[in-house]
N, CA and C of each residue as an Amber inpcrd file, in Angstrom:
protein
   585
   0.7690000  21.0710000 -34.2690000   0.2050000  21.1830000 -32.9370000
  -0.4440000  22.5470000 -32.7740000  -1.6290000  22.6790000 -31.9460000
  -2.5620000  23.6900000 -31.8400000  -1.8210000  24.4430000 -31.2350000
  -1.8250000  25.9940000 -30.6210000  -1.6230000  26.5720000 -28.9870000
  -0.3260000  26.0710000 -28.4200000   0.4310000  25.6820000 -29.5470000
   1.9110000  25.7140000 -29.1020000   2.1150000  24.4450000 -28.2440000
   1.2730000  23.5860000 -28.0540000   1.7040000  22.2270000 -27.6200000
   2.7670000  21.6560000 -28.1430000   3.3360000  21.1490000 -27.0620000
   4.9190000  20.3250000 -27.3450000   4.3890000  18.4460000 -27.3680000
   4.9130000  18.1300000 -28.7670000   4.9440000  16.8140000 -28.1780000
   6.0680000  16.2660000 -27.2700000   5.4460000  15.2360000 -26.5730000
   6.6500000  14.3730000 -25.5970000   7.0890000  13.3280000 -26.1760000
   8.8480000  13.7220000 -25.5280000   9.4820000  12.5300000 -25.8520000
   9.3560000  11.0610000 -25.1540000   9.6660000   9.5740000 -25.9000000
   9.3870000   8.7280000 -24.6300000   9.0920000   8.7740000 -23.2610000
  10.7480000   9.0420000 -23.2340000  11.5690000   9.7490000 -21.7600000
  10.4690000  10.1360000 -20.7470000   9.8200000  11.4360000 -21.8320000
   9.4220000  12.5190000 -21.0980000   8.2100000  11.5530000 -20.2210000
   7.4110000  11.4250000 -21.0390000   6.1290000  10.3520000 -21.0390000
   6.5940000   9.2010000 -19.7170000   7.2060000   8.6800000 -20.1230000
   7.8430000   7.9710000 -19.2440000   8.0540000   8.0980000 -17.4970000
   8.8050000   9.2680000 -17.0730000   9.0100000   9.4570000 -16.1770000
   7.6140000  10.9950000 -15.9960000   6.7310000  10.8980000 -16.4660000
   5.6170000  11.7330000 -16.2530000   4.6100000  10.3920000 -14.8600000
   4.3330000   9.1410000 -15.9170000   4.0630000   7.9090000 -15.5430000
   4.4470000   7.2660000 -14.2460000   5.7080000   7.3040000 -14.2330000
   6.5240000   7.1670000 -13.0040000   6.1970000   7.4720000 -11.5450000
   6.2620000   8.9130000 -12.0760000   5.9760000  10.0300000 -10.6000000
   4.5380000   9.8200000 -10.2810000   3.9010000   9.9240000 -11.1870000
   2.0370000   9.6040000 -10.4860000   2.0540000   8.0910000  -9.7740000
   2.4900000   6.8480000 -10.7590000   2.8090000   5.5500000  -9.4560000
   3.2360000   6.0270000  -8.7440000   4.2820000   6.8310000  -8.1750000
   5.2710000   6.9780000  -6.9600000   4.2800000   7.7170000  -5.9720000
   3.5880000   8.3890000  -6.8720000   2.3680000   9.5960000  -6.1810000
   1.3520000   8.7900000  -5.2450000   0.8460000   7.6330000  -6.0000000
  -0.5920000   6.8560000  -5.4900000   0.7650000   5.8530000  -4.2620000
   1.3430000   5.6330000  -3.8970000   1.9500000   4.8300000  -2.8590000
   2.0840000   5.3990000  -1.7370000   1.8410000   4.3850000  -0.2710000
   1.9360000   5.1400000   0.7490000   3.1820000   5.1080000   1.1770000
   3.7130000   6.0100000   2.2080000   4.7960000   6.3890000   2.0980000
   5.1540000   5.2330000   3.4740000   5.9440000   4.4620000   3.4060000
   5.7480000   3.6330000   4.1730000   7.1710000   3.2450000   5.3390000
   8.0600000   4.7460000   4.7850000   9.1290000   4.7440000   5.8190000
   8.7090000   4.9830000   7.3440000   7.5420000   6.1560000   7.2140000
   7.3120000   6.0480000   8.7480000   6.9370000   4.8890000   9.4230000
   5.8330000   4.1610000   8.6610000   5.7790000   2.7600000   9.1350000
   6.6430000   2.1420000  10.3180000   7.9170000   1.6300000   9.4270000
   8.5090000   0.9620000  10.3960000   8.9890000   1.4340000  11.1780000
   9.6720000   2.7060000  11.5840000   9.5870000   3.7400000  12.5250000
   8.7070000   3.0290000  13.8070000   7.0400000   3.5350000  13.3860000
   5.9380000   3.5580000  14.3480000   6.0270000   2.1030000  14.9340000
   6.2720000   0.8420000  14.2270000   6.1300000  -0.7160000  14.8050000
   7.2470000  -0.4780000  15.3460000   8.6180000  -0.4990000  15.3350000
   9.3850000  -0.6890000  16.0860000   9.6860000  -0.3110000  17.1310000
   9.4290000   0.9490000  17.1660000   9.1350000   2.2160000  18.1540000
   7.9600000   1.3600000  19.6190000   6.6770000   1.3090000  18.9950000
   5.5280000   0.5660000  19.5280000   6.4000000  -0.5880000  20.3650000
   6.4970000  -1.5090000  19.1670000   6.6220000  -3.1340000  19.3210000
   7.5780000  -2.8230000  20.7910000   8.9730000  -1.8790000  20.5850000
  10.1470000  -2.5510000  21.5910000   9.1780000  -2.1300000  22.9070000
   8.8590000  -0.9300000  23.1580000   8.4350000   0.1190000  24.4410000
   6.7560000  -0.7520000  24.9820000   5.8520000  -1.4620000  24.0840000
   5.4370000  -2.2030000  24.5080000   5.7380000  -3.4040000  25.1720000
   6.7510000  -4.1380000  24.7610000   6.9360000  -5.2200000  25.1620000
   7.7620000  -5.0870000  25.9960000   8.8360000  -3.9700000  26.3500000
   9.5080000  -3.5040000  27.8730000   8.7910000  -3.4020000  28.7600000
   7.1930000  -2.8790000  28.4540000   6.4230000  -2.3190000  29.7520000
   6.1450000  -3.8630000  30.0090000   5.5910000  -4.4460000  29.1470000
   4.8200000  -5.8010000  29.3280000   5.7320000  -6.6670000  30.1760000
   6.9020000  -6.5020000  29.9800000   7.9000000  -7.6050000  30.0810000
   8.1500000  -7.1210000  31.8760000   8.6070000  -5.6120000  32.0430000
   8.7480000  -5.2530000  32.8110000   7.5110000  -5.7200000  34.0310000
   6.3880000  -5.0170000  33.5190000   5.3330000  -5.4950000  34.6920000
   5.0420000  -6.9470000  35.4880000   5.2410000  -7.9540000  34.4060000
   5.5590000  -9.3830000  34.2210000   6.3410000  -9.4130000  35.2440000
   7.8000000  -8.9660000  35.0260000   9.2360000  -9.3580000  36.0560000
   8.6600000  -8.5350000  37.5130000   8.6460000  -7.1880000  37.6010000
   7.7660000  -6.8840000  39.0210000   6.7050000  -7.6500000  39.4760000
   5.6520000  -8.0390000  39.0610000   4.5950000  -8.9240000  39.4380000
   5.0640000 -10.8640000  40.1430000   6.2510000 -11.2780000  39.0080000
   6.0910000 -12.5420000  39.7720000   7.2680000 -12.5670000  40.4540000
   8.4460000 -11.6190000  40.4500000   9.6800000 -11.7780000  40.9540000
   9.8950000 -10.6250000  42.1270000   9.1730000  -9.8370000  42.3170000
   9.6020000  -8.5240000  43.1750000   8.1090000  -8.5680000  44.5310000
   8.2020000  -7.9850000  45.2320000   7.1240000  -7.2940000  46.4770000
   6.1090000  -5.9540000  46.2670000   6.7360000  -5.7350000  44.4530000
   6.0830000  -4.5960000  43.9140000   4.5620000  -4.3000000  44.0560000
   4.1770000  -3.4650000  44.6320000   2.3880000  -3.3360000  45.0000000
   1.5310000  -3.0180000  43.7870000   2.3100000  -2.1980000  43.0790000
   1.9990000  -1.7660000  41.7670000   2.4430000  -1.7430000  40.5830000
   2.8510000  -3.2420000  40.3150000   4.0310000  -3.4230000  38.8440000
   3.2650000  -2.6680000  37.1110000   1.8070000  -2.4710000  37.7230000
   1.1810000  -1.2830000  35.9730000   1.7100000   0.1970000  36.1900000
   2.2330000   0.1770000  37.1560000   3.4230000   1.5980000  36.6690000
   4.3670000   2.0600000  35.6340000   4.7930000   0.9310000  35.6540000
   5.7220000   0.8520000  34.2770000   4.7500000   1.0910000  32.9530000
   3.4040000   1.2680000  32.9240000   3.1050000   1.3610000  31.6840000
   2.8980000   3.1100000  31.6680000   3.1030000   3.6380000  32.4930000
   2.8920000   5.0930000  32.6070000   4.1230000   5.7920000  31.5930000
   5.6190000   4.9400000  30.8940000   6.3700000   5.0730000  30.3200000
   5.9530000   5.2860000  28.7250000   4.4250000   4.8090000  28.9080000
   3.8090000   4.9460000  27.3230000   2.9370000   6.2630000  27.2010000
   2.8010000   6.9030000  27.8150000   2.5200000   8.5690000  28.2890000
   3.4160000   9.1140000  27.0180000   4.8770000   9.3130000  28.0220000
   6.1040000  10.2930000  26.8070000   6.2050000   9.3450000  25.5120000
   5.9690000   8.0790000  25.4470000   5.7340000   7.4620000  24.1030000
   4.9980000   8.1310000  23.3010000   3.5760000   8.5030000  23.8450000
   2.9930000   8.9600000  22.3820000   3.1660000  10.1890000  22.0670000
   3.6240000  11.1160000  23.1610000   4.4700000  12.4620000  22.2560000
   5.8480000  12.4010000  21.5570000   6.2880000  11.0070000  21.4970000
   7.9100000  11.0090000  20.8770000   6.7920000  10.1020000  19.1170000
   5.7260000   9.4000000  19.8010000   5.4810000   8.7730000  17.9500000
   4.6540000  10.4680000  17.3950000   3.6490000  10.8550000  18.4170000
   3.0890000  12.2980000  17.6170000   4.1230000  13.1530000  16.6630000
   5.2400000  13.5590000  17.9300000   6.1440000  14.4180000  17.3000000
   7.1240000  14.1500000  15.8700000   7.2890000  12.5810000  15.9700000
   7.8970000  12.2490000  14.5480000   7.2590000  12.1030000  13.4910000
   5.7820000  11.8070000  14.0370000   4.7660000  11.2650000  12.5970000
   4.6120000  13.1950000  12.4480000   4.5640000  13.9930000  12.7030000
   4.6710000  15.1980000  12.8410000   5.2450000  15.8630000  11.6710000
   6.5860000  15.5160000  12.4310000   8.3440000  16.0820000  11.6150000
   7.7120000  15.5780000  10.0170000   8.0150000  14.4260000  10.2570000
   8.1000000  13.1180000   9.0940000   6.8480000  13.6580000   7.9950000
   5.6970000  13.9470000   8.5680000   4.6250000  14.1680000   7.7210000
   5.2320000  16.0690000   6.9790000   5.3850000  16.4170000   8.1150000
   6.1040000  18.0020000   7.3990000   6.9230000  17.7020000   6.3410000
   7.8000000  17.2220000   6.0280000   8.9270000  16.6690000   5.3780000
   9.1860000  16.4530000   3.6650000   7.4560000  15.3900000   4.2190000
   7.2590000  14.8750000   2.8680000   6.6150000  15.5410000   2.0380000
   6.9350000  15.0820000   0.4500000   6.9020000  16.1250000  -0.5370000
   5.3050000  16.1500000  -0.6770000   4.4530000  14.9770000  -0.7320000
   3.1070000  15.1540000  -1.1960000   2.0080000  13.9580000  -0.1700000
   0.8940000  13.9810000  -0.0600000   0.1240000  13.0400000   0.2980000
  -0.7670000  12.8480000  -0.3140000  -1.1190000  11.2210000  -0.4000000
  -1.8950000  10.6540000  -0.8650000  -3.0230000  10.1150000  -0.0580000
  -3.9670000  10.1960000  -0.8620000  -5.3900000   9.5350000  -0.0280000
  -5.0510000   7.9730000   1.2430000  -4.0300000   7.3190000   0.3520000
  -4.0530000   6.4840000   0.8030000  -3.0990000   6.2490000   2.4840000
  -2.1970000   7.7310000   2.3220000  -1.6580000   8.0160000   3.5010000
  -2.5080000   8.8000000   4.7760000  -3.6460000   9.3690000   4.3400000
  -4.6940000   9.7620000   4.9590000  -5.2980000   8.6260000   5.7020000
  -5.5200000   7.5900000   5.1230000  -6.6020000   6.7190000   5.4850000
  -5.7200000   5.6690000   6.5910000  -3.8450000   5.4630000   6.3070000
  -3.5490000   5.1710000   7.4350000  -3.1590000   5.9320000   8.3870000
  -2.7350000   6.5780000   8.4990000  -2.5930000   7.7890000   9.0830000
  -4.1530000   7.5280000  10.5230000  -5.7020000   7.7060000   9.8300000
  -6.4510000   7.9880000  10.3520000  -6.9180000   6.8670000  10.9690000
  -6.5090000   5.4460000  10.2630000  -6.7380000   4.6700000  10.9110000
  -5.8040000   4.2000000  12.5840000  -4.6990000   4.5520000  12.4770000
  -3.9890000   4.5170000  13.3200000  -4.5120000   5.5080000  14.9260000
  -4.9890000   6.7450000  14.1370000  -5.8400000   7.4420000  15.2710000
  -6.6570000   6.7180000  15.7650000  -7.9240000   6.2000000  14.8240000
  -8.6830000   5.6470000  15.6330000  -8.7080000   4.8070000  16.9820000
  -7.2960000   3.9770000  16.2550000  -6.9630000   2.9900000  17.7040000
  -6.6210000   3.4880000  18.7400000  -5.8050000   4.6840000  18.7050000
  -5.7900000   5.5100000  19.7490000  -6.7610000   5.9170000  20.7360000
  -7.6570000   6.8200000  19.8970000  -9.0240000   7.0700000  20.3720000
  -9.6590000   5.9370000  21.2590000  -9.9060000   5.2150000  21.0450000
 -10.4940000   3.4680000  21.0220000  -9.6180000   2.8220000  22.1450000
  -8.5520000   3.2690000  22.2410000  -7.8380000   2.8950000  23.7110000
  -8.1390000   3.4030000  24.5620000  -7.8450000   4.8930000  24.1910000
  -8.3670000   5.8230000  25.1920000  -9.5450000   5.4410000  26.1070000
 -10.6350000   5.3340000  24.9550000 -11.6550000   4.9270000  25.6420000
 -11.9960000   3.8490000  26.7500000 -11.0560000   3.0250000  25.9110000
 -11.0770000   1.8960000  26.6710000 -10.3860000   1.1910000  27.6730000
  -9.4900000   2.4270000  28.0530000  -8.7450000   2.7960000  29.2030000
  -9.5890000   3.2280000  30.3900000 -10.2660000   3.9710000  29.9230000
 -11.4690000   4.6010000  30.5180000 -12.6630000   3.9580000  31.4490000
 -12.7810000   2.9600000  30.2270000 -14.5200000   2.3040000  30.4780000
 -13.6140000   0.9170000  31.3030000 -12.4410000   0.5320000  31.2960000
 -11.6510000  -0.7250000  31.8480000 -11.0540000   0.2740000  33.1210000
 -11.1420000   0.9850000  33.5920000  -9.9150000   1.8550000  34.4340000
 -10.1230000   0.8480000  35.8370000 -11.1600000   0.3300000  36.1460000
 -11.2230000  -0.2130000  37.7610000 -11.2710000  -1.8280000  37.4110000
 -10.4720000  -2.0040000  35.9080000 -10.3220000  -3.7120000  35.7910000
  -9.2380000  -3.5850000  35.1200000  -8.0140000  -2.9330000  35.5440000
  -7.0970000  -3.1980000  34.4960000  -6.1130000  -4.2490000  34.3470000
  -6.2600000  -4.8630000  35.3120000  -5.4000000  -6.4030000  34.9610000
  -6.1850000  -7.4580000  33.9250000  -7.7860000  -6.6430000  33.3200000
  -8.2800000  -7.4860000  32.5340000  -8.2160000  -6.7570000  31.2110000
  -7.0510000  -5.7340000  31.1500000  -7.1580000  -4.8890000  29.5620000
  -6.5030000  -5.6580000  28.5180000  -5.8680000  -6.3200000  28.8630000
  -4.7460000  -7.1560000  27.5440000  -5.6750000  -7.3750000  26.4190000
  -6.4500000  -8.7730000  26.4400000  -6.9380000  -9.2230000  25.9540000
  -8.0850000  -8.0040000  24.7910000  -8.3500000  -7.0310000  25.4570000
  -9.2990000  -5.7790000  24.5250000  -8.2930000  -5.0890000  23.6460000
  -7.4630000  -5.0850000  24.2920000  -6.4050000  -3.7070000  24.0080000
  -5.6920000  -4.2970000  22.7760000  -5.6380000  -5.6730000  22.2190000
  -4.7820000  -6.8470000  21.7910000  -5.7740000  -6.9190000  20.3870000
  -7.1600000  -6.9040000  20.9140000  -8.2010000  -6.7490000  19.5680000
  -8.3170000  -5.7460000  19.0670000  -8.1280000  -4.6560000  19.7140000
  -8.4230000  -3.2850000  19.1270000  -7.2970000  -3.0420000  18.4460000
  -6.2480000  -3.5900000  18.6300000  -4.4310000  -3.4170000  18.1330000
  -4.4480000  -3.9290000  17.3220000  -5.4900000  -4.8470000  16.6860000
  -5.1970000  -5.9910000  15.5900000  -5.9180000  -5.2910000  14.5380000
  -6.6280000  -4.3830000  14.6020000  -7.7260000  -4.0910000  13.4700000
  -6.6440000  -2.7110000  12.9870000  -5.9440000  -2.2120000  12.7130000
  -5.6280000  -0.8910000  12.5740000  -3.9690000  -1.7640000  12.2500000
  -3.3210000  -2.8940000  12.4270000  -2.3040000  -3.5310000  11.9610000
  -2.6950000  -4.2810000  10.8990000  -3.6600000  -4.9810000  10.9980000
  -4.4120000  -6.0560000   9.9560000  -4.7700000  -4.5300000   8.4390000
  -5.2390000  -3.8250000   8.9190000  -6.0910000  -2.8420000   7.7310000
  -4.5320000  -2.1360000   6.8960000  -3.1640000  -1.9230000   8.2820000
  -2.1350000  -1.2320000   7.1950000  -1.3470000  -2.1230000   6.7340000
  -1.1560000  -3.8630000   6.9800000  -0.9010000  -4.6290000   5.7940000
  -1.5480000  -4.0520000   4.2690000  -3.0390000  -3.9810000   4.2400000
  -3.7590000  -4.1970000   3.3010000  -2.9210000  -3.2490000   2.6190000
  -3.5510000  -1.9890000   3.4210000  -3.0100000  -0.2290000   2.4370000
  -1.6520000  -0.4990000   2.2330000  -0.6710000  -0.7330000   3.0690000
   0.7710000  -1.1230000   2.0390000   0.7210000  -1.9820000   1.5010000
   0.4820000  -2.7590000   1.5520000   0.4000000  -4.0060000   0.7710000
   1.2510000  -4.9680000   1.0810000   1.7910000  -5.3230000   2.3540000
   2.4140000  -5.7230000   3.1300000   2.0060000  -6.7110000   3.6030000
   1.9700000  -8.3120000   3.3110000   1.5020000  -9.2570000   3.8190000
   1.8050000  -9.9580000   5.5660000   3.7970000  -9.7630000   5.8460000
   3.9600000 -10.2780000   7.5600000   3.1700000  -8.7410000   7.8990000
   2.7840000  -7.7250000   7.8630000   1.6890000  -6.5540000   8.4850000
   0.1410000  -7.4820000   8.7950000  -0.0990000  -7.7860000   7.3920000
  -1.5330000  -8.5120000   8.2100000  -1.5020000  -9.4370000   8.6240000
  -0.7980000 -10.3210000   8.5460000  -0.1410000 -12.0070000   9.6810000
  -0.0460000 -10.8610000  10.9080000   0.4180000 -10.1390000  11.1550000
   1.0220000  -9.5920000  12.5270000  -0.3770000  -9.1330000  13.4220000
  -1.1520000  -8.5650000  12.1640000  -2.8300000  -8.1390000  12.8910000
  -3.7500000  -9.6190000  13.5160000  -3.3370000 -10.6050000  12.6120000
  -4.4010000 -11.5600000  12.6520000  -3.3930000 -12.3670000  14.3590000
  -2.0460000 -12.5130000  14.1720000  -1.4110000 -12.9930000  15.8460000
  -2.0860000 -11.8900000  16.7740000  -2.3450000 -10.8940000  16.8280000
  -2.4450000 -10.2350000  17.9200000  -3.7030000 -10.6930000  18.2080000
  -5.0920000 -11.2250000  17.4070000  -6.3440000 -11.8530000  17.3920000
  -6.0530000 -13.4210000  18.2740000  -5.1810000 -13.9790000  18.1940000
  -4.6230000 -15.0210000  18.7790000  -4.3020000 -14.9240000  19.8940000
  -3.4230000 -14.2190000  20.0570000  -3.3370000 -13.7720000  21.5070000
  -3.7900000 -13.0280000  22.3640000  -4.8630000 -12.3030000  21.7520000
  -5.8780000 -11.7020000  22.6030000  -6.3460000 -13.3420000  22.9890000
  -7.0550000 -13.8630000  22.1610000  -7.8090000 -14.8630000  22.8170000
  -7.2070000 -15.9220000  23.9880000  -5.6470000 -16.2950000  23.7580000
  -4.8980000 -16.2420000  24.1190000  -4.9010000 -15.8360000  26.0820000
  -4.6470000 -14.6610000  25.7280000  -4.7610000 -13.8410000  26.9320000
  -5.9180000 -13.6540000  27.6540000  -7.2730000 -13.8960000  27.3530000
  -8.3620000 -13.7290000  27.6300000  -8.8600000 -15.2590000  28.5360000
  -8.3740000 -16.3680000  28.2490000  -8.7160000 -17.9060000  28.6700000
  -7.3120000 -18.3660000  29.0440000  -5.9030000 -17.5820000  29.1830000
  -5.0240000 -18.6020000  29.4530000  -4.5020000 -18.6110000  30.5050000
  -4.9680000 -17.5680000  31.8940000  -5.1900000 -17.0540000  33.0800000
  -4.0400000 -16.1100000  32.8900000  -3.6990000 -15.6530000  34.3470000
  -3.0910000 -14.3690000  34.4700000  -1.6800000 -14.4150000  34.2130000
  -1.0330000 -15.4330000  34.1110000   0.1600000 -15.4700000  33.8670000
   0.4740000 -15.7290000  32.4490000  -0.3680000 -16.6650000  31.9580000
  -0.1280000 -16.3830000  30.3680000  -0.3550000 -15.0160000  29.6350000
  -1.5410000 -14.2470000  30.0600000  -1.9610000 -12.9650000  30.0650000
  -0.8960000 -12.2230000  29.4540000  -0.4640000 -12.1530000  30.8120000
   1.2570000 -11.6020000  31.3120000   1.8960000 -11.5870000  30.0580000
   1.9910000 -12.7540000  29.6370000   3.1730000 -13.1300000  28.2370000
   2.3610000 -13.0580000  27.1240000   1.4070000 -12.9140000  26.9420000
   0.8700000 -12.5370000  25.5480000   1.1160000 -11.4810000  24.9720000
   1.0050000 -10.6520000  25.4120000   1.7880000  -9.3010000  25.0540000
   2.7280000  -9.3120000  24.6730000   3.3200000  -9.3140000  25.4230000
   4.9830000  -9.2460000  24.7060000   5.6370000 -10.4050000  23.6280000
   4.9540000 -11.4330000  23.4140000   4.1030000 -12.6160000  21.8040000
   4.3080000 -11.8560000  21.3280000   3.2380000 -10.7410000  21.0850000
   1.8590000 -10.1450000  20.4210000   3.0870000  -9.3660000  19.6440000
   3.5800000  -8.2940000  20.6740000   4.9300000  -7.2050000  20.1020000
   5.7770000  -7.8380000  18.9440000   6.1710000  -9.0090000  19.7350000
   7.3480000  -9.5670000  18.5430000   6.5850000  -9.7770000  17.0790000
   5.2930000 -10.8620000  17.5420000   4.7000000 -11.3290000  16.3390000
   3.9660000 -10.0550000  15.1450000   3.5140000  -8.9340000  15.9750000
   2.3890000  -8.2470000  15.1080000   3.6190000  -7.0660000  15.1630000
   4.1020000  -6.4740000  15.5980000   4.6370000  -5.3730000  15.3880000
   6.3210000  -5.5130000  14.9860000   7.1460000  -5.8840000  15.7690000
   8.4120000  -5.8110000  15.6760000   9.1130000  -6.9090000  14.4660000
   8.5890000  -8.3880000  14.2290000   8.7750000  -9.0180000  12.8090000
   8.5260000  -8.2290000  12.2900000   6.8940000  -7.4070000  11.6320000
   6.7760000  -7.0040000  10.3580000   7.4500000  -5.5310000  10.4920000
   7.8020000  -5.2030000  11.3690000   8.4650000  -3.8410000  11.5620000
  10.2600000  -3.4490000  10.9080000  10.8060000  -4.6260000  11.3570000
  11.9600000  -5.2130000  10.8740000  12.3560000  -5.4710000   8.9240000
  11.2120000  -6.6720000   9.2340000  10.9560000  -6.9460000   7.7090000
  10.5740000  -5.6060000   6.7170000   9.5490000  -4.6000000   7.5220000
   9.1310000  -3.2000000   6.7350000  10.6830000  -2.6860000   6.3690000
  11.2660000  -2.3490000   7.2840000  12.4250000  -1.5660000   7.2330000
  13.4270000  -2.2020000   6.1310000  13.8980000  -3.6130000   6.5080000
  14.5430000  -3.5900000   5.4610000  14.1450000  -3.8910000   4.0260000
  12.7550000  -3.7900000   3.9970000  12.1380000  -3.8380000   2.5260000
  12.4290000  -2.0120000   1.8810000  11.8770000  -1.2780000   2.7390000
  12.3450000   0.0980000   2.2580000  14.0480000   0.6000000   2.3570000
  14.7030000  -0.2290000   2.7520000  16.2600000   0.2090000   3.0980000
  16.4910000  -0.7010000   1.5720000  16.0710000  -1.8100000   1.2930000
  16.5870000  -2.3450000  -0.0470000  15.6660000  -2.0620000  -1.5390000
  14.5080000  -0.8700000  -1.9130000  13.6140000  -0.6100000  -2.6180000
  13.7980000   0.8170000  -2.6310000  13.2440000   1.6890000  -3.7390000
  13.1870000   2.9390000  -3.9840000  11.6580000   2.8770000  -3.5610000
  11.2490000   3.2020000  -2.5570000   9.9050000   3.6810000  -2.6250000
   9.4490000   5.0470000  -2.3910000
């Protein structure tokens, strides 16, 4: 050997191999974290507004969604921690990561441009939720993830033609089907896998 090069043993070779697969994977504990987190606190508000609206004298049962305010500084602050934590990132944690912003952004907006129709947001808010669930099936590779993107496409439509009371209950569908199943299923796929 030239310059003092060492050859490698199997072993060595071996678990060199290893760590770069382990390297290119997204890290997909926060994942279920973020759906479950989402899925329950969505479908409380949903559920909640629902029960004020057909059972109470409540004037303003979309109050309860003002509870998703301190939500997104409790998912910021953990995707935060969680991202500090970890040992390395990969492109492919970038790209969900950024996709997940977008939807944010994209609510925002569309919080915005909907603000003097908001008993008609479900149905937008339900499509825009589906594209950024549907895309992090793909990047994990997580198949109930993109079933969960393509129900929330369902029940947007769903919610959009099935008047105001189905509306009502699409959402909180939507939670179980697109977020909290594959959220569940995420978790205990990483609680029973070395990933």
């Amino acid at each position: 050997m030239e310059n003092g090069e060492k050859l490698m043993t199997g072993e060595e070779s071996l678990k060199i191999i290893t760590d770069m697969i382990s390297k290119t994977k997204v890290n997909i504990r926060n994942s279920s974290f973020h759906l479950l987190f989402w899925g329950w606190l969505i479908l409380a508000c949903s559920l909640s507004e629902y029960i004020l609206w057909k059972f109470t004298d409540v004037s303003s049962p979309w109050y309860v969604w003002l509870f998703v305010i301190p939500g997104v500084f409790v998912s910021f602050i953990y995707g935060f921690t969680a991202g500090r934590k970890a040992r390395f990132h990969t492109y492919a944690d970038k790209i969900y990561v950024w996709t997940w912003m977008a939807f944010f952004l994209a609510a925002i907006v569309l919080f915005i441009i909907l603000s003097d129709k908001m008993e008609f947001v479900a149905p937008y808010i339900l499509t825009i939720a589906a594209i950024p669930t549907f895309l992090s099936g793909f990047i994990i590779k997580f198949r109930p993830l993109i079933i969960g993107g393509i129900t929330f496409w369902i029940f947007a439509i769903i919610a959009r033609f099935g008047g105001h009371e189905v509306s009502a209950l699409a959402v909180p569908l939507a939670m179980l089907t697109g977020y909290l199943i594959p959220g569940y299923m995420l978790r205990r796929k990483v609680d029973h896998e070395t990933v």
